[in-house]
C-alpha positions as a Markdown table, in Angstrom:
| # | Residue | x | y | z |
|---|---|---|---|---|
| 1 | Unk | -63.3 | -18.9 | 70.3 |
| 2 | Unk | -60.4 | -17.9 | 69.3 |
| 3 | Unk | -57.2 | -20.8 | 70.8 |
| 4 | Unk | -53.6 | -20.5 | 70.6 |
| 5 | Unk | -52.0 | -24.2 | 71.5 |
| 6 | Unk | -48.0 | -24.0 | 72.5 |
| 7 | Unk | -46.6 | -27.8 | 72.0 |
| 8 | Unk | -43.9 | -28.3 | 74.5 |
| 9 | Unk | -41.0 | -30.7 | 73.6 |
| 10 | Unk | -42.7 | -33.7 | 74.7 |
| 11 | Unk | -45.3 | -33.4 | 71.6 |
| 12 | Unk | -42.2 | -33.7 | 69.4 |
| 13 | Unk | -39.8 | -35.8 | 71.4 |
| 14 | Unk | -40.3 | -38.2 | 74.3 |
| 15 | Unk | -37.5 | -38.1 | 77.1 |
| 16 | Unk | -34.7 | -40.5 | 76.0 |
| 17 | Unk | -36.2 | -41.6 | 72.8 |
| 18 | Unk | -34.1 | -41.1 | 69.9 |
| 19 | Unk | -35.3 | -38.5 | 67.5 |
| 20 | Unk | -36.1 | -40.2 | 64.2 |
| 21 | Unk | -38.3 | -39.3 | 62.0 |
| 22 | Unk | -40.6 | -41.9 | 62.7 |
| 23 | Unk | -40.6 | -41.2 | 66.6 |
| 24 | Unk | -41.6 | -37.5 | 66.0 |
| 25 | Unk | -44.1 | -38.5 | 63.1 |
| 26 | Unk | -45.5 | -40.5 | 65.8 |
| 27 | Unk | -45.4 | -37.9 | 68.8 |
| 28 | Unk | -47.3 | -35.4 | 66.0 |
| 29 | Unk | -49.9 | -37.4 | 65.4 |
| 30 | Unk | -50.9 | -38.5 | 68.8 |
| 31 | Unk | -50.9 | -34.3 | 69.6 |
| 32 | Unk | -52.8 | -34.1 | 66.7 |
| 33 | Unk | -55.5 | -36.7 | 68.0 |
| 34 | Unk | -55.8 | -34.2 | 70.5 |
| 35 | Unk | -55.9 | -30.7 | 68.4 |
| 36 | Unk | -58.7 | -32.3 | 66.0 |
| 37 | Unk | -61.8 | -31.3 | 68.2 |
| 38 | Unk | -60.5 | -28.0 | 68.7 |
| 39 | Unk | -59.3 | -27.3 | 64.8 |
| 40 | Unk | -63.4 | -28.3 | 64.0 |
| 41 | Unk | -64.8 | -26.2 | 66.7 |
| 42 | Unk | -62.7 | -22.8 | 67.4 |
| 43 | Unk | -60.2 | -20.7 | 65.6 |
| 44 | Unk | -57.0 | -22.5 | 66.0 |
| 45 | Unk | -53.7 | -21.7 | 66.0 |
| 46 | Unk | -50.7 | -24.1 | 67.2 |
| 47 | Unk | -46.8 | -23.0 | 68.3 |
| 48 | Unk | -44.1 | -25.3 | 68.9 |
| 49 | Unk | -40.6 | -26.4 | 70.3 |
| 50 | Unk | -38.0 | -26.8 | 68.4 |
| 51 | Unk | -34.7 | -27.3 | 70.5 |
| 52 | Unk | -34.1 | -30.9 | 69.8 |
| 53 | Unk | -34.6 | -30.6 | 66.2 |
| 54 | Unk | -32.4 | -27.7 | 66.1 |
| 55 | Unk | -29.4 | -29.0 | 68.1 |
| 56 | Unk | -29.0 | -32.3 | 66.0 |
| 57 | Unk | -29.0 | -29.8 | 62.4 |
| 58 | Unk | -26.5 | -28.3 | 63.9 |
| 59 | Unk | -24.7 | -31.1 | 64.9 |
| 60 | Unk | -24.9 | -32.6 | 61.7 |
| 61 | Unk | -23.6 | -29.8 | 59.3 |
| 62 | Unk | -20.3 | -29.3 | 61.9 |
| 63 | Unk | -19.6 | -32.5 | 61.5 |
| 64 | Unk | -19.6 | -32.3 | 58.1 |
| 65 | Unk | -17.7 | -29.5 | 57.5 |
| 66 | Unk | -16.9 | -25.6 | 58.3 |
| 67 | Unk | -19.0 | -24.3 | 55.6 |
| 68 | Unk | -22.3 | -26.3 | 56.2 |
| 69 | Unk | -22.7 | -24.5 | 59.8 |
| 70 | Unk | -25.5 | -22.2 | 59.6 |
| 71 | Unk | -26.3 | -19.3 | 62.2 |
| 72 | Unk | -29.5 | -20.4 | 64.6 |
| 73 | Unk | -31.3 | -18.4 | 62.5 |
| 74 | Unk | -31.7 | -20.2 | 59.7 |
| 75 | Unk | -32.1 | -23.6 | 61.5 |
| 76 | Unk | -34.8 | -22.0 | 63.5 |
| 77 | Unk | -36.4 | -21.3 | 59.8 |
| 78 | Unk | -35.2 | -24.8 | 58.9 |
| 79 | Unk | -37.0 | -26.5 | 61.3 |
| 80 | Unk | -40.2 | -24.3 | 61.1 |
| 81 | Unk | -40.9 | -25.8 | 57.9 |
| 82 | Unk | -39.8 | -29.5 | 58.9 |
| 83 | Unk | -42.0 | -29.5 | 61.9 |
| 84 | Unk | -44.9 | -27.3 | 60.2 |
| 85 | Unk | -44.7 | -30.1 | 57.4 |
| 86 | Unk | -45.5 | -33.0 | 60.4 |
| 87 | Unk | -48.3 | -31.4 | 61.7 |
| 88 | Unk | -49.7 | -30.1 | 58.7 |
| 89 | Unk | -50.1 | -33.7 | 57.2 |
| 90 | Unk | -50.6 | -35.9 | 60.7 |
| 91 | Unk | -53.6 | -32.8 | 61.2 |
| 92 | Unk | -55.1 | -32.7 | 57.8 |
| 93 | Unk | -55.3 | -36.9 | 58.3 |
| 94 | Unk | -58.0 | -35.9 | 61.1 |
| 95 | Unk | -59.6 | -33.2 | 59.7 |
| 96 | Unk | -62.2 | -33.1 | 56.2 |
| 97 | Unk | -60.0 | -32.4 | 53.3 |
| 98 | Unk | -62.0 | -28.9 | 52.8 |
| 99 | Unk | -60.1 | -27.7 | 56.2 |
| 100 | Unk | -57.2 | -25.9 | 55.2 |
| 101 | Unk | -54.0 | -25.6 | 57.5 |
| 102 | Unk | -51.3 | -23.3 | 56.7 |
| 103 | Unk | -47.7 | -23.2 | 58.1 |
| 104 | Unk | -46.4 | -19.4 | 58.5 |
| 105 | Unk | -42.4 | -19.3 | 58.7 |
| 106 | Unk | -42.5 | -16.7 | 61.5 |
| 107 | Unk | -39.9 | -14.0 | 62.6 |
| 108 | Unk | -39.8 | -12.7 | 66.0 |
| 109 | Unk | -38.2 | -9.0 | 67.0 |
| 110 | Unk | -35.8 | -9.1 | 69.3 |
| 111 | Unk | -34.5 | -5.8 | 70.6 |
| 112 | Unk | -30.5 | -5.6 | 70.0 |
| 113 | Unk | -30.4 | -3.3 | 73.4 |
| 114 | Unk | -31.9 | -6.1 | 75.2 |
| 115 | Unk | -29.7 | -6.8 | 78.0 |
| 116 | Unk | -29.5 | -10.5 | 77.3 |
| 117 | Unk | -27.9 | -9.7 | 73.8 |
| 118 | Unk | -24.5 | -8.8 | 76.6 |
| 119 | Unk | -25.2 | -11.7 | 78.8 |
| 120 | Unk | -25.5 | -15.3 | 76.5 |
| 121 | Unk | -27.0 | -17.7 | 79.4 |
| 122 | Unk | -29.1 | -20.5 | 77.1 |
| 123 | Unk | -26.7 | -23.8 | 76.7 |
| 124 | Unk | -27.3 | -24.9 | 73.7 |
| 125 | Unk | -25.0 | -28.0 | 71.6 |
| 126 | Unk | -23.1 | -30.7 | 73.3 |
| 127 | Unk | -20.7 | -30.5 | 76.0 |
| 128 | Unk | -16.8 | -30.2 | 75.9 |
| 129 | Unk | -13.9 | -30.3 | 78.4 |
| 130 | Unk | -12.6 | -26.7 | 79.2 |
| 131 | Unk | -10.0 | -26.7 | 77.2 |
| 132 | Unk | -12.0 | -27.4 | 74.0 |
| 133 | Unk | -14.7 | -25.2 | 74.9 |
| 134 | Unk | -12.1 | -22.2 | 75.3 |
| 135 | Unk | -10.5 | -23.1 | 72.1 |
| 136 | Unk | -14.3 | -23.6 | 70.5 |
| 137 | Unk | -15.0 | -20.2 | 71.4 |
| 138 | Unk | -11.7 | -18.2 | 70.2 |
| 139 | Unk | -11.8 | -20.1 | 66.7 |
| 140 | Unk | -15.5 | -19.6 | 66.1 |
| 141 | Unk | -15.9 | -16.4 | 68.0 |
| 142 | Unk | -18.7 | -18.2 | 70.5 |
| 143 | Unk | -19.3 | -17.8 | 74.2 |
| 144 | Unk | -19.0 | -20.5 | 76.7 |
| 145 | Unk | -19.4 | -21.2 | 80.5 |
| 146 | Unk | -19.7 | -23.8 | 82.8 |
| 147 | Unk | -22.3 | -26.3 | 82.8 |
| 148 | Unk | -21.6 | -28.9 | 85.7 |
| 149 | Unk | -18.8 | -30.5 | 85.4 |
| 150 | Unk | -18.6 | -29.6 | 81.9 |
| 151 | Unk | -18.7 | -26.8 | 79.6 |
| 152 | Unk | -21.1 | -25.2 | 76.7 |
| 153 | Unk | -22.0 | -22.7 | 74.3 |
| 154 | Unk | -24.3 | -20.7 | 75.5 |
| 155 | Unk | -26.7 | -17.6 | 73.1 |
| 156 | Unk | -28.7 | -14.8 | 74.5 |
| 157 | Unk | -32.2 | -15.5 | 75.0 |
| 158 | Unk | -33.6 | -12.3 | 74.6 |
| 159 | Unk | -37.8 | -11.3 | 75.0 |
| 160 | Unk | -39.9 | -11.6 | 71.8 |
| 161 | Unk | -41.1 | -7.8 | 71.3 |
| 162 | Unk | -43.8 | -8.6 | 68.1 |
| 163 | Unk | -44.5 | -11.5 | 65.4 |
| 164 | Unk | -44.0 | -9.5 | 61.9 |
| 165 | Unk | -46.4 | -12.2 | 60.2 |
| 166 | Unk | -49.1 | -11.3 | 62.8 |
| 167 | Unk | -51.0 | -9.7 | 60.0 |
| 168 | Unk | -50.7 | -12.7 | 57.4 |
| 169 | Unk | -51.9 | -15.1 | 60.4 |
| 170 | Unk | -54.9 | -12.9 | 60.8 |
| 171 | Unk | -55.9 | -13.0 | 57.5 |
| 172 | Unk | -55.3 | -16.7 | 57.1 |
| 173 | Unk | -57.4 | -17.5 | 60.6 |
| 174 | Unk | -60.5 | -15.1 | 59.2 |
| 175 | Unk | -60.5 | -17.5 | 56.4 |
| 176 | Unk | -61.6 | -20.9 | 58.4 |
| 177 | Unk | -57.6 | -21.9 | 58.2 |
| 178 | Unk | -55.9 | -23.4 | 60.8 |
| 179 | Unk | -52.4 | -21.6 | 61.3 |
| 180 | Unk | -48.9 | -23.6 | 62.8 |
| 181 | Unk | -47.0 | -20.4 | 63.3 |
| 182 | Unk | -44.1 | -19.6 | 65.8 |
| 183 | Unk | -42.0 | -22.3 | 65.6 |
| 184 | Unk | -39.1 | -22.7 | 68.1 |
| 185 | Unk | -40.5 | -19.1 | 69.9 |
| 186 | Unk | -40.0 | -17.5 | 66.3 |
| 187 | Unk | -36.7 | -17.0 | 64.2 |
| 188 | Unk | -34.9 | -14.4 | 65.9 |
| 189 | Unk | -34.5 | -11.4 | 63.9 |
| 190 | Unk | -33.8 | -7.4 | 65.2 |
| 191 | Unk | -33.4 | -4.0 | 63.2 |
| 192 | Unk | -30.1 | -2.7 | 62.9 |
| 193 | Unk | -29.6 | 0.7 | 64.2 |
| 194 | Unk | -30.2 | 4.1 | 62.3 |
| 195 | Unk | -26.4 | 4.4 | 61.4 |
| 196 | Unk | -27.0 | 1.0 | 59.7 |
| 197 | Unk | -29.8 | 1.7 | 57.7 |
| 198 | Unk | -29.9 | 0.5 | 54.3 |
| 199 | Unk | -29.5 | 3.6 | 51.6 |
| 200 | Unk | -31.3 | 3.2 | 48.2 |
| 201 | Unk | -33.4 | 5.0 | 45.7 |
| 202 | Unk | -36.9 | 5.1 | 47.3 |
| 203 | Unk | -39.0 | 7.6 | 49.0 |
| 204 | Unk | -39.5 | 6.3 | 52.7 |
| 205 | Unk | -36.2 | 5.3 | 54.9 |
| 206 | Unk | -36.2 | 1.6 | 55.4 |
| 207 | Unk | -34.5 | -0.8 | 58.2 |
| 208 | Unk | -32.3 | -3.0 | 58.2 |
| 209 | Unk | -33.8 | -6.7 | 59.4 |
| 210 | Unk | -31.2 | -9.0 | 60.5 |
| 211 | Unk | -31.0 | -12.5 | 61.5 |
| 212 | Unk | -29.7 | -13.0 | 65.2 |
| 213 | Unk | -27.8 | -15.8 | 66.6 |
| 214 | Unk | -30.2 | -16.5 | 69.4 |
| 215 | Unk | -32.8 | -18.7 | 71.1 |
| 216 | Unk | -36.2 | -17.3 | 72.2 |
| 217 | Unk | -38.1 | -18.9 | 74.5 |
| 218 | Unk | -41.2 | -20.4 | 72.9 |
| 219 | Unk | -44.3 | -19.9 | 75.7 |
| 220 | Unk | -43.1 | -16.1 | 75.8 |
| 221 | Unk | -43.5 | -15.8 | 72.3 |
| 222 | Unk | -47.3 | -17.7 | 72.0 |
| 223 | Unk | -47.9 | -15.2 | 75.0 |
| 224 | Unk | -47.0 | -12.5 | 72.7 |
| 225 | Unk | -48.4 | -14.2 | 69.4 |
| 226 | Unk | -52.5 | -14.9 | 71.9 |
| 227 | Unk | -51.7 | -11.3 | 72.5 |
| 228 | Unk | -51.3 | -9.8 | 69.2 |
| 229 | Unk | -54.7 | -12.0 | 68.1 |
| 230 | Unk | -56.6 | -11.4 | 70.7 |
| 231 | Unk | -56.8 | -14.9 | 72.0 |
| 232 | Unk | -59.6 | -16.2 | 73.9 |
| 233 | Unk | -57.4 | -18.8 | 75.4 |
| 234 | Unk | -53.9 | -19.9 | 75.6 |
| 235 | Unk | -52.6 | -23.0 | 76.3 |
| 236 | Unk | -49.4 | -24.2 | 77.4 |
| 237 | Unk | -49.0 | -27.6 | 77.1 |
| 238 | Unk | -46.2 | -29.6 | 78.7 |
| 239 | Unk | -45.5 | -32.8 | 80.4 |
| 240 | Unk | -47.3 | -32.2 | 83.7 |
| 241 | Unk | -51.3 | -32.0 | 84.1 |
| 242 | Unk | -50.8 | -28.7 | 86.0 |
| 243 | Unk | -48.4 | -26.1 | 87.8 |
| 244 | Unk | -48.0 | -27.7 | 91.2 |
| 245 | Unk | -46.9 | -26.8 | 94.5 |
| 246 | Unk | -43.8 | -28.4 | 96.7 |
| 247 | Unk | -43.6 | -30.8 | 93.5 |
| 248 | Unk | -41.9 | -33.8 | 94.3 |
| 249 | Unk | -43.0 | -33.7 | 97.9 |
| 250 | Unk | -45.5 | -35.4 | 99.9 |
| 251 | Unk | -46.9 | -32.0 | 100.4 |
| 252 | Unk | -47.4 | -30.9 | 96.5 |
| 253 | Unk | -50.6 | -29.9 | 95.3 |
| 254 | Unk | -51.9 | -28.5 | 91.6 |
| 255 | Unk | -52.9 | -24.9 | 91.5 |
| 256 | Unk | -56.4 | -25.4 | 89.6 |
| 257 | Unk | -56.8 | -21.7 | 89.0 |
| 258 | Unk | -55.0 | -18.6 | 90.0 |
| 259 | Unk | -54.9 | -15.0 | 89.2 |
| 260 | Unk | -51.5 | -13.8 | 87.4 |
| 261 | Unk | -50.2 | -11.8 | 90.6 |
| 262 | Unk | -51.2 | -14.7 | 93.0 |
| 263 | Unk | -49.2 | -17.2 | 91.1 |
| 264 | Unk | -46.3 | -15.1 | 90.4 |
| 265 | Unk | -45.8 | -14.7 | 93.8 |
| 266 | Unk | -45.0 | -18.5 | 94.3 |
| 267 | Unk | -41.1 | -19.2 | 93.0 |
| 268 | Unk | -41.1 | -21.5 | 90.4 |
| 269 | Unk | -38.0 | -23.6 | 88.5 |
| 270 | Unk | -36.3 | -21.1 | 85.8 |
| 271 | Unk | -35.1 | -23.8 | 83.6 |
| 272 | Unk | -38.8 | -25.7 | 83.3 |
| 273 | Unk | -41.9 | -24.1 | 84.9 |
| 274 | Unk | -40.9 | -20.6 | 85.6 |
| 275 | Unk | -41.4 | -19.0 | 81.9 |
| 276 | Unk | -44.6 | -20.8 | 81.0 |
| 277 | Unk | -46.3 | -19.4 | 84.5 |
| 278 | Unk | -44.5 | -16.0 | 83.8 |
| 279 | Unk | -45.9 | -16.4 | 79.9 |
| 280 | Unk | -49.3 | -17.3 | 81.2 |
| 281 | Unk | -49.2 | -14.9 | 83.7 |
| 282 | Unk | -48.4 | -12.0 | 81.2 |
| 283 | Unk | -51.3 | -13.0 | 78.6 |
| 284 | Unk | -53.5 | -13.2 | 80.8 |
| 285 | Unk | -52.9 | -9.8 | 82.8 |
| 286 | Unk | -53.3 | -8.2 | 79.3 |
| 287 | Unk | -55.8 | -9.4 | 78.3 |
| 288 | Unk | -58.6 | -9.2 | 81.1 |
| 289 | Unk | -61.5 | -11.8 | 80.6 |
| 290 | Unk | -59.2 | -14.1 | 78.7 |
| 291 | Unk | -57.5 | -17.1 | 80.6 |
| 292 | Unk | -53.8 | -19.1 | 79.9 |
| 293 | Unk | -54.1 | -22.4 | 81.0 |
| 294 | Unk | -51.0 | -25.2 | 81.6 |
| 295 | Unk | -51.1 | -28.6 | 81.5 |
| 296 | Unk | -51.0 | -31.6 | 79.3 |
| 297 | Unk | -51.8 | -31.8 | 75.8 |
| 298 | Unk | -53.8 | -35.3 | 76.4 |
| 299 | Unk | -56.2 | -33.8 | 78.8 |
| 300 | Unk | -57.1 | -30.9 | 76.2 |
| 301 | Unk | -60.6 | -31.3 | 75.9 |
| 302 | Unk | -61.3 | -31.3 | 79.7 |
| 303 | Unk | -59.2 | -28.0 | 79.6 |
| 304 | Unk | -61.2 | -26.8 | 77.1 |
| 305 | Unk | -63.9 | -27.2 | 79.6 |
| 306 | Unk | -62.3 | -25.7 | 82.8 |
| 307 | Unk | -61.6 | -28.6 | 84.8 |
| 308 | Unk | -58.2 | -29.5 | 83.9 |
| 309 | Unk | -54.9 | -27.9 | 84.7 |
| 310 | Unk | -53.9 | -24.5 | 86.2 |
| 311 | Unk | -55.6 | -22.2 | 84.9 |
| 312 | Unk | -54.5 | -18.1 | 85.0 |
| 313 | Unk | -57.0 | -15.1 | 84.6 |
| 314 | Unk | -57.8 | -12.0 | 86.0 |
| 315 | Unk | -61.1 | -13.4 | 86.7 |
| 316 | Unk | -59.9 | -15.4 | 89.5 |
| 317 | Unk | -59.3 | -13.7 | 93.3 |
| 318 | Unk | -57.5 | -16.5 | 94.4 |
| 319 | Unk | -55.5 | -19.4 | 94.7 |
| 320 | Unk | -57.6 | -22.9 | 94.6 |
| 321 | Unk | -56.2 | -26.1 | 94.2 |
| 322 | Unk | -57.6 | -29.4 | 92.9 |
């Protein structure tokens, strides 16, 4: 079976722990513990987060100084390889040496007429009074709004159209290798238009690729990614043990399985569960007879076996709960 694994933040970074190295060697290898069964018994490939690691590089080089602040971008390919380099090596320390893993440094297309592109709404970076924010955004040409009481920079947050290394991971998965791909939802890259097309000597009209300063949202890219490979299963693993109802209530209760139009038509939280059910939703409408399943990385195995979290296929007619 072919399984495509999304790490949320938590497998890097506990809530309110302080990200060392040590912390997030730590949280790698206990996710690890979890991917090793998997890694020895199906195809496996494994996305991650990367917001927290990306926020403090950036932090660091504008404190430093003007010229050390580098377009998300590049830290989204900086931290690709960081956080490719933990798993690879907490992974490999649970798997027999003759099991190869590979990090792919993974580029996403974005589409520059995406209407997010005109709209910035991700915060990203620390917070600032208005008046620095404003002046934040005239010297360094950023956009900011209002974030509570304070203010931010936001970036567009645009929908992952194709992985360009799709072929690559493909190649590397029909060779027994396990594949960390997709970092951070992807570095966020988009062709130029036609007027900007690059002019040369050769015999076919080339594009122009461009880095773009934005933030993708990870589960909608491994959506795309499972989709592109023709996933069995995807799983998005998070914090919870499953999508649940009236959370926080007396009255909530876990969707065990659903099919993608049942559970969309529940309202979920935009800024936490909303894009992984809309991710899952999405894979698994397109691919009929396959299944996306949320919950947490620690109960992996049972949802390997169908009787942990919420499960999402077309298979399903209709809303049960556990």
């Amino acid at each position: 079976m072919r399984v495509v694994v999304a790490l949320g933040g938590n497998a890097l970074q506990k809530r309110g722990e302080p990200m060392t190295v040590e912390n997030q060697r730590e949280n790698v290898r206990v996710a690890c513990r979890a991917l090793s069964p998997v890694a020895m018994e199906h195809e496996l490939v494994v996305s991650h987060g990367n917001g927290p690691q990306v926020g403090l590089l950036s932090l660091q080089a504008s404190s430093y100084d003007e010229a050390s602040i580098y377009p998300f971008d590049v830290l989204g390919a900086q931290t690709e390889g960081m956080i490719g380099y933990f798993i690879e090596q907490e992974l490999g320390n649970y798997l027999p040496f003759e099991k190869p893993i590979a990090t792919i440094l993974t580029m996403t297309e974005v589409d520059a007429d995406d209407p997010a592109m005109a709209d910035p709404t991700k915060f990203v970076g620390p917070v600032y009074s208005e008046e620095d924010a404003k002046r934040l955004a005239a010297d360094k040409g950023w956009t900011v709004k209002q974030d509570g009481d304070a203010w931010r920079r936001v970036v567009p947050s645009p929908v992952p159209k194709r992985i360009f290394q799709i072929r690559a991971i493909k190649t590397l998965l029909d060779s027994g290798t396990v594949v960390v791909c997709t970092g951070g939802g992807g570095i966020p890259t988009m062709y130029l238009p036609e007027e900007q097309e690059l002019e040369g000597p050769w015999d076919f009209n080339p594009r122009h690729l461009v880095g773009v300063e934005a933030v993708i949202d990870k589960d909608r890219s491994s959506a795309v990614l499972a989709q592109d490979l023709e996933a069995d299963l995807l799983v998005i693993a998070t914090d919870a043990d499953a999508v649940y109802l009236d959370w926080g209530t007396p009255d909530q209760k876990a969707i065990a399985q659903a099919s993608p139009d049942a559970i969309e038509a529940y309202d979920f939280p935009a800024g936490s569960m909303g894009p992984k059910v809309e991710a899952a939703a999405d894979f698994a409408r397109l691919n009929p007879g396959s299944a996306a399943v949320i919950g947490a990385l620690e109960d992996l195995p049972e949802i390997m076996a169908g009787t942990k979290g919420t499960r999402i296929t077309t298979d399903a007619t209709e809303v049960t709960f556990r």
